[in-house]
PDBQT receptor file of N, H, CA, C and O in Angstrom, charges set to zero:
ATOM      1  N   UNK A   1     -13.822  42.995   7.165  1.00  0.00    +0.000 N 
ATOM      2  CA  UNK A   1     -12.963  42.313   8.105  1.00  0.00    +0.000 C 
ATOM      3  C   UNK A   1     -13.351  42.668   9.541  1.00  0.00    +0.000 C 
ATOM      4  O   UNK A   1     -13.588  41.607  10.119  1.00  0.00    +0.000 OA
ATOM      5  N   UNK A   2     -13.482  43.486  10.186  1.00  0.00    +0.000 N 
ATOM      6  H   UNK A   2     -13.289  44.348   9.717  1.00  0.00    +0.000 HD
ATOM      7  CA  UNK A   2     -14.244  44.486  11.493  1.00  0.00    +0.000 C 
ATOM      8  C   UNK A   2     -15.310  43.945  11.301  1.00  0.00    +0.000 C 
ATOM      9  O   UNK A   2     -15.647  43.269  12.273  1.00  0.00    +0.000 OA
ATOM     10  N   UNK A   3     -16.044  43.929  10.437  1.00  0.00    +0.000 N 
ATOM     11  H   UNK A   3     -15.769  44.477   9.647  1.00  0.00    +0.000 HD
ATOM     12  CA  UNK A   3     -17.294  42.965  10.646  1.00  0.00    +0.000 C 
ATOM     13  C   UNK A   3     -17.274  41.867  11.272  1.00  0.00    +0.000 C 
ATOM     14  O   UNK A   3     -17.854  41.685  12.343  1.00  0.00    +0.000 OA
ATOM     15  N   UNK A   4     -16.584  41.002  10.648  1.00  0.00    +0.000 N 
ATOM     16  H   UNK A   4     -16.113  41.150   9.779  1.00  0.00    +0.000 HD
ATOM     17  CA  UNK A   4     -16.109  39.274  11.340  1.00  0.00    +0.000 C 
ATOM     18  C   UNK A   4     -15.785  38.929  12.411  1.00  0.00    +0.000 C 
ATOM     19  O   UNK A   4     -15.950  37.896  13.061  1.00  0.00    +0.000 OA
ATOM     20  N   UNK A   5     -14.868  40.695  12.736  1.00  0.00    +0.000 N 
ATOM     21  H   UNK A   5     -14.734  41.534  12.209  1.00  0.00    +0.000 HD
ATOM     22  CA  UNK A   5     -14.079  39.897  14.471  1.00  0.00    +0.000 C 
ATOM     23  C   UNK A   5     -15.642  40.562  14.990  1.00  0.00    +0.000 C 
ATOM     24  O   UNK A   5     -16.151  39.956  15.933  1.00  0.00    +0.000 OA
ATOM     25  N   UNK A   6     -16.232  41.467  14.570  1.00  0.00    +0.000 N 
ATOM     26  H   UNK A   6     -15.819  41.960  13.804  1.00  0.00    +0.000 HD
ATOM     27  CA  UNK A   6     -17.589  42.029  15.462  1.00  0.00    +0.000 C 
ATOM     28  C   UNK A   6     -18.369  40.913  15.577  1.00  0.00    +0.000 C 
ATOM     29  O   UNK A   6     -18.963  40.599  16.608  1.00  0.00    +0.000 OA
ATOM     30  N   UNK A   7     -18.388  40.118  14.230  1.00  0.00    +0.000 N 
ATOM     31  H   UNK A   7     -17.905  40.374  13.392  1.00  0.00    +0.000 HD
ATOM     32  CA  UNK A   7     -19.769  39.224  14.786  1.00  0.00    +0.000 C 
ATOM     33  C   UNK A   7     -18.816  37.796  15.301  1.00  0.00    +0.000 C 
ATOM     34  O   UNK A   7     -19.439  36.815  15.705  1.00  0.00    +0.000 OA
ATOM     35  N   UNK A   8     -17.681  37.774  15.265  1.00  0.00    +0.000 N 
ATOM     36  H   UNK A   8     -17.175  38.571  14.936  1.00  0.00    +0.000 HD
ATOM     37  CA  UNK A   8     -17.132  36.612  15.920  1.00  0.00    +0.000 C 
ATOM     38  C   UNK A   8     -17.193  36.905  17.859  1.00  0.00    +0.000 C 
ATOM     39  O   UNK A   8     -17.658  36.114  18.679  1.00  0.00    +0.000 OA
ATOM     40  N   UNK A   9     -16.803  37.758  18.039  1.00  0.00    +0.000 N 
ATOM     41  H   UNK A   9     -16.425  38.401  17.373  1.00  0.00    +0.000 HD
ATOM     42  CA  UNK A   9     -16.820  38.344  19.461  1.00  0.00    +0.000 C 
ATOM     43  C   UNK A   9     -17.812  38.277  19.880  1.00  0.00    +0.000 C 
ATOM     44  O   UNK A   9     -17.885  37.636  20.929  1.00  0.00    +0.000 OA
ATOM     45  N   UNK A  10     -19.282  38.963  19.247  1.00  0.00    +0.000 N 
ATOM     46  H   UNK A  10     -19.223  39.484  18.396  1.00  0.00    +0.000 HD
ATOM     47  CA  UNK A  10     -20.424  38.750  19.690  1.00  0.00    +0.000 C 
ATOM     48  C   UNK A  10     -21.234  37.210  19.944  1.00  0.00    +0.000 C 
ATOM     49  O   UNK A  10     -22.095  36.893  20.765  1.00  0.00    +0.000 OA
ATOM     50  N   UNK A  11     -20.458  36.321  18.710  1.00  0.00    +0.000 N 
ATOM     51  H   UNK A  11     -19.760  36.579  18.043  1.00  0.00    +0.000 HD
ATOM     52  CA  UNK A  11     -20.762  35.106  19.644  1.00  0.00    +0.000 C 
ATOM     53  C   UNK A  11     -19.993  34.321  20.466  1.00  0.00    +0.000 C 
ATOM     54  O   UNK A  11     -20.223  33.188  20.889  1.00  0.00    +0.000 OA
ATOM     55  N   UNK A  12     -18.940  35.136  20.670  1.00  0.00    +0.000 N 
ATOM     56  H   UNK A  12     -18.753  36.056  20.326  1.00  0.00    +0.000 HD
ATOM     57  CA  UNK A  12     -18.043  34.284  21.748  1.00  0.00    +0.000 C 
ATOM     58  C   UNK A  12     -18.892  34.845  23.291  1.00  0.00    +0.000 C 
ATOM     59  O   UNK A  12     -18.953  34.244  24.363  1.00  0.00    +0.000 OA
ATOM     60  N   UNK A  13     -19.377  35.958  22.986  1.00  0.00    +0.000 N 
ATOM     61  H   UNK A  13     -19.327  36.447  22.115  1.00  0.00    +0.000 HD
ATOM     62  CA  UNK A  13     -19.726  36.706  24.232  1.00  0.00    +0.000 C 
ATOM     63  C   UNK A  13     -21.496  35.475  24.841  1.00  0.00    +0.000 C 
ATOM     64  O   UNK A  13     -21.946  35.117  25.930  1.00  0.00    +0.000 OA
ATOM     65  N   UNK A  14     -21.779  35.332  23.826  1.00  0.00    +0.000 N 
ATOM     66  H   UNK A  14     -21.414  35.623  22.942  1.00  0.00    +0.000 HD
ATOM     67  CA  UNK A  14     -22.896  34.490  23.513  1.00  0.00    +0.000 C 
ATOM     68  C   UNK A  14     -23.136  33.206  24.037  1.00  0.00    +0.000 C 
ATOM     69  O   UNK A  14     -24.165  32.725  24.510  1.00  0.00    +0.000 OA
ATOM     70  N   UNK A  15     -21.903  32.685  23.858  1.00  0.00    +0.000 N 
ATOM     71  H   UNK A  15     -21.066  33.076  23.474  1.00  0.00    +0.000 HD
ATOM     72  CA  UNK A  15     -21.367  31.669  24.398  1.00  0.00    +0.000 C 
ATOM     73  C   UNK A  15     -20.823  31.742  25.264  1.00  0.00    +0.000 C 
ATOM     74  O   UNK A  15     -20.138  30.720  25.312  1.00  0.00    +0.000 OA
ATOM     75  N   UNK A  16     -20.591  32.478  26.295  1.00  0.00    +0.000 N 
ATOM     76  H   UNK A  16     -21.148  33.308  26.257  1.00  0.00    +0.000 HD
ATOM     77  CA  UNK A  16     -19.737  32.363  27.496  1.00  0.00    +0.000 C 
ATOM     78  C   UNK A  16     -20.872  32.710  28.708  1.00  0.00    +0.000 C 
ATOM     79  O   UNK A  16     -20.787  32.434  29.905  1.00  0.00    +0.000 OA
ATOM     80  N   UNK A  17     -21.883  33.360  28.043  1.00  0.00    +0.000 N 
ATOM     81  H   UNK A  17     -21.952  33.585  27.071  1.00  0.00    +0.000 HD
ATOM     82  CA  UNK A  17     -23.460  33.792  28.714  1.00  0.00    +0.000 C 
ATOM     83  C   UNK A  17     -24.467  32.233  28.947  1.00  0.00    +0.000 C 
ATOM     84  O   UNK A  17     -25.560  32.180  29.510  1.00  0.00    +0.000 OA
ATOM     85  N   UNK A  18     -23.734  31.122  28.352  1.00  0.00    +0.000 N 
ATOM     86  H   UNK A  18     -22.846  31.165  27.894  1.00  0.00    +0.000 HD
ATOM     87  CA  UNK A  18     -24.709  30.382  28.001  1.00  0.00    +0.000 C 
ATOM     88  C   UNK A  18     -23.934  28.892  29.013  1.00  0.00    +0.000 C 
ATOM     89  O   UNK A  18     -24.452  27.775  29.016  1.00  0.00    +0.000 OA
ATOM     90  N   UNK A  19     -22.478  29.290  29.885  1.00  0.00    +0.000 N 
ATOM     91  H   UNK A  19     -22.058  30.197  29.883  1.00  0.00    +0.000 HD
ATOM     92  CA  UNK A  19     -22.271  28.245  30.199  1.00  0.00    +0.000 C 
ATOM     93  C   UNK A  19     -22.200  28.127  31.563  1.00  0.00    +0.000 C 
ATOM     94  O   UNK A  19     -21.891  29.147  32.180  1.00  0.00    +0.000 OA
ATOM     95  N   UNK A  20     -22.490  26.773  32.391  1.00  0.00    +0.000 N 
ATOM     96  H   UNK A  20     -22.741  25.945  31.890  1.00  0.00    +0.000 HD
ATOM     97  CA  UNK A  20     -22.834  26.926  33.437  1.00  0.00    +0.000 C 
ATOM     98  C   UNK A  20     -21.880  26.507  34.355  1.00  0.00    +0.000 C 
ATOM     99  O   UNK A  20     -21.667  25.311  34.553  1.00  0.00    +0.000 OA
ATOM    100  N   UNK A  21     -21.042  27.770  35.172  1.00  0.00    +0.000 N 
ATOM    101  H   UNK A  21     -21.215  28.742  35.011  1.00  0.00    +0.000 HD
ATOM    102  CA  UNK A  21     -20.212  27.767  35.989  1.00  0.00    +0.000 C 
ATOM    103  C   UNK A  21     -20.397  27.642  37.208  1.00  0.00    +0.000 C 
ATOM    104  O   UNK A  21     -21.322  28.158  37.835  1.00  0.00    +0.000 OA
ATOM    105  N   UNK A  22     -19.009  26.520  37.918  1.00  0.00    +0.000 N 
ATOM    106  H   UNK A  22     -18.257  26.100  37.409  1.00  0.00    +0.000 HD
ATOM    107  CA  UNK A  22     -19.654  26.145  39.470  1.00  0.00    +0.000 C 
ATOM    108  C   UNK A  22     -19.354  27.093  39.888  1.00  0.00    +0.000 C 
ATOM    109  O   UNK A  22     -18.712  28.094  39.572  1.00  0.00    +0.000 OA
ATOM    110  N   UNK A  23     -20.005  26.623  40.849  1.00  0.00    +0.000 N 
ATOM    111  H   UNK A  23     -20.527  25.809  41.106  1.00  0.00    +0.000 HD
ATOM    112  CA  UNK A  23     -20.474  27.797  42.299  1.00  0.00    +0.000 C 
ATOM    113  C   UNK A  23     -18.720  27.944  43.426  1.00  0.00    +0.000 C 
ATOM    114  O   UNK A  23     -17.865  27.061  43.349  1.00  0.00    +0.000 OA
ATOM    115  N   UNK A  24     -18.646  28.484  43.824  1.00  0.00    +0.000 N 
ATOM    116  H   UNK A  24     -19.340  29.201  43.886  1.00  0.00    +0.000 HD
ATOM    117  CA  UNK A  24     -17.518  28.800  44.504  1.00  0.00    +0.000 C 
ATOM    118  C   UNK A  24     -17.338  27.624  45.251  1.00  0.00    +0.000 C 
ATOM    119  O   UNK A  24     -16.357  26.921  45.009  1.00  0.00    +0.000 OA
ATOM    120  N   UNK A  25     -18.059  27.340  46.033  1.00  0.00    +0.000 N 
ATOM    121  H   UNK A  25     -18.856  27.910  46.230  1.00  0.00    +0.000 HD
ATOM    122  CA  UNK A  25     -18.198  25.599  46.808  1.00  0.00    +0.000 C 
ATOM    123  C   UNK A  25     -17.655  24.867  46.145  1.00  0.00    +0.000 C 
ATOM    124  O   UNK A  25     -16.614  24.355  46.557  1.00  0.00    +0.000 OA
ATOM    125  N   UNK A  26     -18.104  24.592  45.031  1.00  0.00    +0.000 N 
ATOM    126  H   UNK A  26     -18.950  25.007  44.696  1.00  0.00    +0.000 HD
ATOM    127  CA  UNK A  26     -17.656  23.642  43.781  1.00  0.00    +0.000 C 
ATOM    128  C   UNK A  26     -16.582  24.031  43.580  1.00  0.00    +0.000 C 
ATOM    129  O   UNK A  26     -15.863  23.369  44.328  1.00  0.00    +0.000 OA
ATOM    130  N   UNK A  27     -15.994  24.701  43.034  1.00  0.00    +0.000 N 
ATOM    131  H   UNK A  27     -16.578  25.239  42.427  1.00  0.00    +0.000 HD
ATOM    132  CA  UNK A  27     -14.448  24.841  43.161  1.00  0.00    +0.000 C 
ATOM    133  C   UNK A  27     -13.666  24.335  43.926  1.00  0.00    +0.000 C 
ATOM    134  O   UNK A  27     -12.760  23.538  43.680  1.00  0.00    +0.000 OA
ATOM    135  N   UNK A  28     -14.173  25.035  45.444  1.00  0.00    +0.000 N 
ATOM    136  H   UNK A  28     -14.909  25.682  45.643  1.00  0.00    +0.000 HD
ATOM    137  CA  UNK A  28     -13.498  24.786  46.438  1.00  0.00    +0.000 C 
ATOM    138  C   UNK A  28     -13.021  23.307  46.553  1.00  0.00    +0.000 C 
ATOM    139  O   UNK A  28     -11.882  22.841  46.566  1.00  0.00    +0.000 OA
ATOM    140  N   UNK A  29     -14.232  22.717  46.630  1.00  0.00    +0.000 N 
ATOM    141  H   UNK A  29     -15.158  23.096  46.619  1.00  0.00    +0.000 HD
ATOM    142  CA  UNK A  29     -14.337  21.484  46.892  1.00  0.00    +0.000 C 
ATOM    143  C   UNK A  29     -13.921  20.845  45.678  1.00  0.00    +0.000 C 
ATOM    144  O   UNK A  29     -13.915  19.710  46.154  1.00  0.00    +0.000 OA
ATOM    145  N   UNK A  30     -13.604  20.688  44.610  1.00  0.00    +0.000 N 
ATOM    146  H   UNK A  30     -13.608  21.610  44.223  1.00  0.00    +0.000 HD
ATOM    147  CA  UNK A  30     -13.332  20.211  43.791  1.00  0.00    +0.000 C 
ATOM    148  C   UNK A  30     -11.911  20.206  44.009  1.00  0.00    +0.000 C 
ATOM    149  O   UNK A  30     -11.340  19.179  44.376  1.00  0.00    +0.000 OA
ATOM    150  N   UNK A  31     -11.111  21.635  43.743  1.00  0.00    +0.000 N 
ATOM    151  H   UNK A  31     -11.575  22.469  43.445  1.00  0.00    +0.000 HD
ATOM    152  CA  UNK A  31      -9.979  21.717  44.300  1.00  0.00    +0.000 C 
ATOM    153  C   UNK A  31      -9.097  21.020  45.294  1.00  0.00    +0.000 C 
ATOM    154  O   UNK A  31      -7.959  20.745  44.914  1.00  0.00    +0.000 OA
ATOM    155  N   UNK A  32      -9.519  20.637  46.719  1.00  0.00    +0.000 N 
ATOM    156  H   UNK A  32     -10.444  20.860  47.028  1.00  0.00    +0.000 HD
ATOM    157  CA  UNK A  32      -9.297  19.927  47.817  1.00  0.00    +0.000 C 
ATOM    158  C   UNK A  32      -9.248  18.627  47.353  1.00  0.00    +0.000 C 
ATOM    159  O   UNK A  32      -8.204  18.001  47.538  1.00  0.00    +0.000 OA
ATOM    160  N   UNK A  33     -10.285  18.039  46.720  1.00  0.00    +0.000 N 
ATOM    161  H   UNK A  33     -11.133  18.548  46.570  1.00  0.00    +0.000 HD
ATOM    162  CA  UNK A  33      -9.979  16.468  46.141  1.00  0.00    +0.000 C 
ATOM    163  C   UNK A  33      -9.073  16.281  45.482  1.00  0.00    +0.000 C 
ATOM    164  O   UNK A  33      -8.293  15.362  45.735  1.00  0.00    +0.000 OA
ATOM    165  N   UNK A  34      -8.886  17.256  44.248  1.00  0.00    +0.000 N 
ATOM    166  H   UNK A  34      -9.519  18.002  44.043  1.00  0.00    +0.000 HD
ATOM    167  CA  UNK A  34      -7.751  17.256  43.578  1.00  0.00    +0.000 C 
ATOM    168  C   UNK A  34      -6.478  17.177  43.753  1.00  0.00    +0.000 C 
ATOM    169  O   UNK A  34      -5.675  16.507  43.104  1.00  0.00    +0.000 OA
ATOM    170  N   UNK A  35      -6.223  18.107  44.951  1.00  0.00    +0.000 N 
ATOM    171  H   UNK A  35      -6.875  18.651  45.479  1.00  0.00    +0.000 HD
ATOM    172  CA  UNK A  35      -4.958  18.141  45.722  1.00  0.00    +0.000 C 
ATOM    173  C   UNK A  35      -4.517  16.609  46.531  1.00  0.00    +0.000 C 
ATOM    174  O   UNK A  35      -3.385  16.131  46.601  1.00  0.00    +0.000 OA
ATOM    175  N   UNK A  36      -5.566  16.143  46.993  1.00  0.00    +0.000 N 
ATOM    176  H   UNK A  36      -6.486  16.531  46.935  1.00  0.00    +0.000 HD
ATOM    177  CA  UNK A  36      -5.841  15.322  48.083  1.00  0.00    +0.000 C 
ATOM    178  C   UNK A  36      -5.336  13.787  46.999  1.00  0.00    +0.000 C 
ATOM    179  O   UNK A  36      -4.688  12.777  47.274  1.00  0.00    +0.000 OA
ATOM    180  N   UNK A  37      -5.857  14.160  46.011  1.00  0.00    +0.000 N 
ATOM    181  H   UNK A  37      -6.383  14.981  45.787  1.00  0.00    +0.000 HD
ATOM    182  CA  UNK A  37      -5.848  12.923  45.162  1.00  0.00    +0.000 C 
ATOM    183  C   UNK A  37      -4.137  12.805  44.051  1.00  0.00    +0.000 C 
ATOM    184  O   UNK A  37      -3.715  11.866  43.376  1.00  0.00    +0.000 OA
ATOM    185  N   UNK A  38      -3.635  13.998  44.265  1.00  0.00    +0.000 N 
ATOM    186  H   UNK A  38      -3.978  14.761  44.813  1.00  0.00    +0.000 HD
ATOM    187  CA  UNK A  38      -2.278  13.915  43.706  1.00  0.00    +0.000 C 
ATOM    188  C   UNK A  38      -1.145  13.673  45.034  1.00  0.00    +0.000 C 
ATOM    189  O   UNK A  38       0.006  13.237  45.011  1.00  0.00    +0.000 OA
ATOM    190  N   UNK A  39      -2.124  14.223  46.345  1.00  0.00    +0.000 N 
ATOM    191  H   UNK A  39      -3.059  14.577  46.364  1.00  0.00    +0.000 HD
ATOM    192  CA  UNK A  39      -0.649  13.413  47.272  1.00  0.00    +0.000 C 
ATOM    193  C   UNK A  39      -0.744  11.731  47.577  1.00  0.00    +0.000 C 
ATOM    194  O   UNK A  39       0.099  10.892  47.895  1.00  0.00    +0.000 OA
ATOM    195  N   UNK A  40      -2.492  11.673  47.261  1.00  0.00    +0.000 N 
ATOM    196  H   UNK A  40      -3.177  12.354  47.002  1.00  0.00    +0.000 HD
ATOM    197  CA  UNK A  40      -2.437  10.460  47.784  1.00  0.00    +0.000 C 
ATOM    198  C   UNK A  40      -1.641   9.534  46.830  1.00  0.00    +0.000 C 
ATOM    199  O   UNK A  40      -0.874   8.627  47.151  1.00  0.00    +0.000 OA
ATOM    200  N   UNK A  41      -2.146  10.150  45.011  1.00  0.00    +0.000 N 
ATOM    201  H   UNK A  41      -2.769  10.887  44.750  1.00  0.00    +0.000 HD
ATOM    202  CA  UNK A  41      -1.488   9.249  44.259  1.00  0.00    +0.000 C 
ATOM    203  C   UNK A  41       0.569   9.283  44.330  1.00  0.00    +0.000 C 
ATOM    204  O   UNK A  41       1.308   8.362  43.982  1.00  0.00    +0.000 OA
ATOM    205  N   UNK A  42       1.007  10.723  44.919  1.00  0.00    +0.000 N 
ATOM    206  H   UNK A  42       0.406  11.470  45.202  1.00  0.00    +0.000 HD
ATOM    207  CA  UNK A  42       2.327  10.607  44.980  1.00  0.00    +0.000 C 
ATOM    208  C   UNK A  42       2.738   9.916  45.948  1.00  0.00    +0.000 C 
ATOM    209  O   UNK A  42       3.856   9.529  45.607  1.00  0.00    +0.000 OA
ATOM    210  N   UNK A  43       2.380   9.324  47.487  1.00  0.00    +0.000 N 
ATOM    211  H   UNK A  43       1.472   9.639  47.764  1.00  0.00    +0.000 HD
ATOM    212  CA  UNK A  43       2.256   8.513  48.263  1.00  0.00    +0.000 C 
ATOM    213  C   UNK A  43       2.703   7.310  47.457  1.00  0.00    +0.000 C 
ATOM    214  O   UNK A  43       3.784   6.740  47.308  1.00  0.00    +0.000 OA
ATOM    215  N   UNK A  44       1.651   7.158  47.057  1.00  0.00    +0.000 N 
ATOM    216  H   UNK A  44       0.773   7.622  47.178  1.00  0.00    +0.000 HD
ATOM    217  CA  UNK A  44       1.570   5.613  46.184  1.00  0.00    +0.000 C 
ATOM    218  C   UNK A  44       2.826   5.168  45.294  1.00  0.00    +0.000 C 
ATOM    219  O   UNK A  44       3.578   4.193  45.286  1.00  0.00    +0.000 OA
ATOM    220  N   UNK A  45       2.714   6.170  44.661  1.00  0.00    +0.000 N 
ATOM    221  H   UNK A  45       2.104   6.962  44.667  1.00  0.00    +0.000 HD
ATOM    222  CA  UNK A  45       4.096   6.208  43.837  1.00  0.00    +0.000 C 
ATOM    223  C   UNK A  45       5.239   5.866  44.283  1.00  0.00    +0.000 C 
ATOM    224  O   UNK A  45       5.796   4.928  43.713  1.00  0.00    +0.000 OA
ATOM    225  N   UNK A  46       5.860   6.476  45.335  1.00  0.00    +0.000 N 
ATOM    226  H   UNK A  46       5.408   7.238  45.797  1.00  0.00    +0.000 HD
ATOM    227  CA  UNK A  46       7.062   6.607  46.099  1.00  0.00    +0.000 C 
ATOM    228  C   UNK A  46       7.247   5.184  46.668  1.00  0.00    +0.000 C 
ATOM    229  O   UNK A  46       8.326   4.609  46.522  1.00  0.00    +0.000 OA
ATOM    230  N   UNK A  47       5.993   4.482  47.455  1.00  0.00    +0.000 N 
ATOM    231  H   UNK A  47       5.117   4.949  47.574  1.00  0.00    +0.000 HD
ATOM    232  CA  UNK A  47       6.271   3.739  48.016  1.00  0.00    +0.000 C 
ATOM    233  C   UNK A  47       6.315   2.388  46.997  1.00  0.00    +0.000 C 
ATOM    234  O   UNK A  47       6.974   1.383  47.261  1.00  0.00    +0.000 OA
ATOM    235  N   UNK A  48       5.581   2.539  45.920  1.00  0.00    +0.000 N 
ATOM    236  H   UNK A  48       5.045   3.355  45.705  1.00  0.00    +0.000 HD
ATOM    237  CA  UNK A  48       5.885   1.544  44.963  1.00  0.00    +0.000 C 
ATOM    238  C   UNK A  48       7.336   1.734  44.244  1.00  0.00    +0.000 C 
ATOM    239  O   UNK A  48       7.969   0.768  43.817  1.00  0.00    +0.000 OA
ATOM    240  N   UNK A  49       7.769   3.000  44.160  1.00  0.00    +0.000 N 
ATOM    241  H   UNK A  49       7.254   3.785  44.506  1.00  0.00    +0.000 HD
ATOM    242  CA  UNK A  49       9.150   2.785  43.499  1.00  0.00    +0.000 C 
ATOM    243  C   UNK A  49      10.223   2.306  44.545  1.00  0.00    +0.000 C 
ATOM    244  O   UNK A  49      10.983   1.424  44.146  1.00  0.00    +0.000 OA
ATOM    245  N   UNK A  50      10.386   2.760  45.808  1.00  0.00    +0.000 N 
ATOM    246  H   UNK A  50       9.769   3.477  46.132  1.00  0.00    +0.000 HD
ATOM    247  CA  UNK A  50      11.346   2.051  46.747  1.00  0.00    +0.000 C 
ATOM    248  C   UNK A  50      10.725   0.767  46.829  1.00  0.00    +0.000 C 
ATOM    249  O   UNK A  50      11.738   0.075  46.733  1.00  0.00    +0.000 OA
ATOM    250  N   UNK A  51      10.050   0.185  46.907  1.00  0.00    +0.000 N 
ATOM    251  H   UNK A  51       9.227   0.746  46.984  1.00  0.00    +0.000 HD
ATOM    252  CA  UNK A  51       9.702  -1.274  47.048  1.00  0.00    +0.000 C 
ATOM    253  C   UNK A  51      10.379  -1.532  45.888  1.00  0.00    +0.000 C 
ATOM    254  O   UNK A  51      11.459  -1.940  46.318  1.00  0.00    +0.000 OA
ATOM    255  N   UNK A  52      10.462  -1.566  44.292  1.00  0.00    +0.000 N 
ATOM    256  H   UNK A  52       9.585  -1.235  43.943  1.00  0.00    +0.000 HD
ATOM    257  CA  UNK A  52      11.176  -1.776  43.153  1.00  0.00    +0.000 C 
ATOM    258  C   UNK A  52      12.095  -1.265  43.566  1.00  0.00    +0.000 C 
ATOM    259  O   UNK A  52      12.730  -1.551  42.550  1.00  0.00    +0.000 OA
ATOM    260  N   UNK A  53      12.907  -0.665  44.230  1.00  0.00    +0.000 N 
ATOM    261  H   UNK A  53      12.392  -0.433  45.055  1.00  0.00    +0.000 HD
ATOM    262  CA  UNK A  53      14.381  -0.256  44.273  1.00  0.00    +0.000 C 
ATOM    263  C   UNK A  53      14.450  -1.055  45.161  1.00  0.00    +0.000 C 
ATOM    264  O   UNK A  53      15.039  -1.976  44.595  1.00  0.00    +0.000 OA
ATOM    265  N   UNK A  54      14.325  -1.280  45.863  1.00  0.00    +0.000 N 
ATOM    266  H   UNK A  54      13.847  -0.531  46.323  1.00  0.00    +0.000 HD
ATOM    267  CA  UNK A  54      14.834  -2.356  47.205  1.00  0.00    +0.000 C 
ATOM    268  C   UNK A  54      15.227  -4.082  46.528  1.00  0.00    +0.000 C 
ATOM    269  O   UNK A  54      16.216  -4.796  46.689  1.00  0.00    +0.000 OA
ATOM    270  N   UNK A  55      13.924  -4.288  45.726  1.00  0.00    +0.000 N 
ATOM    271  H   UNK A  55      13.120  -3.708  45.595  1.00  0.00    +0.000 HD
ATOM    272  CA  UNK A  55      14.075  -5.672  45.130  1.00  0.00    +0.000 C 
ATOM    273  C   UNK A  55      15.368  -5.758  43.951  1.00  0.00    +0.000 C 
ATOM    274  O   UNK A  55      16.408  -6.417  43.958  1.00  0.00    +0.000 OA
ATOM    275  N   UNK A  56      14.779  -4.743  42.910  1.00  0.00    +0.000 N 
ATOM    276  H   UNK A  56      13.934  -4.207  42.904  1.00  0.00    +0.000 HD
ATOM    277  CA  UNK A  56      15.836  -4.818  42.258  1.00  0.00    +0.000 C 
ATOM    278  C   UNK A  56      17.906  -4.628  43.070  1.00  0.00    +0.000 C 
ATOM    279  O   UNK A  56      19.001  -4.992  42.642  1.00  0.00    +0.000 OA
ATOM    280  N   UNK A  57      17.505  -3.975  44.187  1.00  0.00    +0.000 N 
ATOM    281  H   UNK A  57      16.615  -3.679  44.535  1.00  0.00    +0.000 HD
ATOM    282  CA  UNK A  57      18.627  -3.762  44.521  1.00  0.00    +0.000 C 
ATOM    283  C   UNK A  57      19.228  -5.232  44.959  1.00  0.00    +0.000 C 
ATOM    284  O   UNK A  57      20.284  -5.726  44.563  1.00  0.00    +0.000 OA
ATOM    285  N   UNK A  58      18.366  -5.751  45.797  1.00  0.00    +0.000 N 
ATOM    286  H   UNK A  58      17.508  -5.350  46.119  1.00  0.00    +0.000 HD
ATOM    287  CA  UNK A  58      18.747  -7.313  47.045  1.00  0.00    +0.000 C 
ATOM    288  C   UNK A  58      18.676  -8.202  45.561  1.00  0.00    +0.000 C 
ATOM    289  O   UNK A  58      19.708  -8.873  45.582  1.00  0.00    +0.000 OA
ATOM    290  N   UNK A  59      18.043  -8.466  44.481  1.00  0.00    +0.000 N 
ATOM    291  H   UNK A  59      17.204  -7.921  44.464  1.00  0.00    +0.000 HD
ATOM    292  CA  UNK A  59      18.475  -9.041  43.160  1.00  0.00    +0.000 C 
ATOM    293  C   UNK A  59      19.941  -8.744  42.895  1.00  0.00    +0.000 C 
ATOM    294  O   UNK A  59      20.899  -9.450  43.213  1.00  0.00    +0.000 OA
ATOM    295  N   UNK A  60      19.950  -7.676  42.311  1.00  0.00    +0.000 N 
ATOM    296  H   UNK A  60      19.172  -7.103  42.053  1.00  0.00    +0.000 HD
ATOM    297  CA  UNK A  60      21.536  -7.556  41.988  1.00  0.00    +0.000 C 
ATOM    298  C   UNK A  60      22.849  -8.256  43.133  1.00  0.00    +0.000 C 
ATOM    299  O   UNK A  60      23.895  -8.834  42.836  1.00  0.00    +0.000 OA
ATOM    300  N   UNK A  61      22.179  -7.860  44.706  1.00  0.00    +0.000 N 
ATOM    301  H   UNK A  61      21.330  -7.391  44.947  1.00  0.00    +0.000 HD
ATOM    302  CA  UNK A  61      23.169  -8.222  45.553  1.00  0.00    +0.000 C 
ATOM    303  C   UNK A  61      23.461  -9.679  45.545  1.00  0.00    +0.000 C 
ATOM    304  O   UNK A  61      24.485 -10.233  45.947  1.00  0.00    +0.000 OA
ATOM    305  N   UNK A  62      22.426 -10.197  45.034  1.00  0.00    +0.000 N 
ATOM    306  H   UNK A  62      21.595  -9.748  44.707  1.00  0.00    +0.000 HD
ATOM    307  CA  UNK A  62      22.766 -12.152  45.232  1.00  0.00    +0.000 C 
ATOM    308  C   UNK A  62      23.611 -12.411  44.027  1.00  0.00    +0.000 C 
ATOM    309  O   UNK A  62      24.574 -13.178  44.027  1.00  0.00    +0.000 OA
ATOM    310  N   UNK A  63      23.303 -11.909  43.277  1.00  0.00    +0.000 N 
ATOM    311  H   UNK A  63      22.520 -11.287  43.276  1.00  0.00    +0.000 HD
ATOM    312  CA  UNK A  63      24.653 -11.926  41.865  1.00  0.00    +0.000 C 
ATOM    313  C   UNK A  63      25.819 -11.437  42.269  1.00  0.00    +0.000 C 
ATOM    314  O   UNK A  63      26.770 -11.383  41.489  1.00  0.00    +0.000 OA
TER     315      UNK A  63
């Protein structure tokens, strides 16, 4: 059983030697879009749901 997690560990270690991680830049910069791209999409959002609240609202009001 100590055998298994030994040779399971040894290729997890194996595998983590073998993958290619960005560079701090890359992060960085990856990060910033990311951010950039959830306010822009919450922007979007907001202003599409008050536009649907407004209509649906001036709908209801003519009834």
């Amino acid at each position: 059983m100590i055998e298994r997690i030994r040779r399971y560990l040894t290729s997890v270690r194996g595998e983590v030697q073998r993958v290619s991680w960005p560079s701090r830049r890359e992060v960085i910069t990856f990060t910033v879009l990311i951010l950039l791209m959830v306010v822009v999409l919450g922007l979007y959002l907001f202003v599409v749901d008050e536009a649907i609240s407004r209509l649906v609202t001036f709908l209801i009001d003519l009834f």
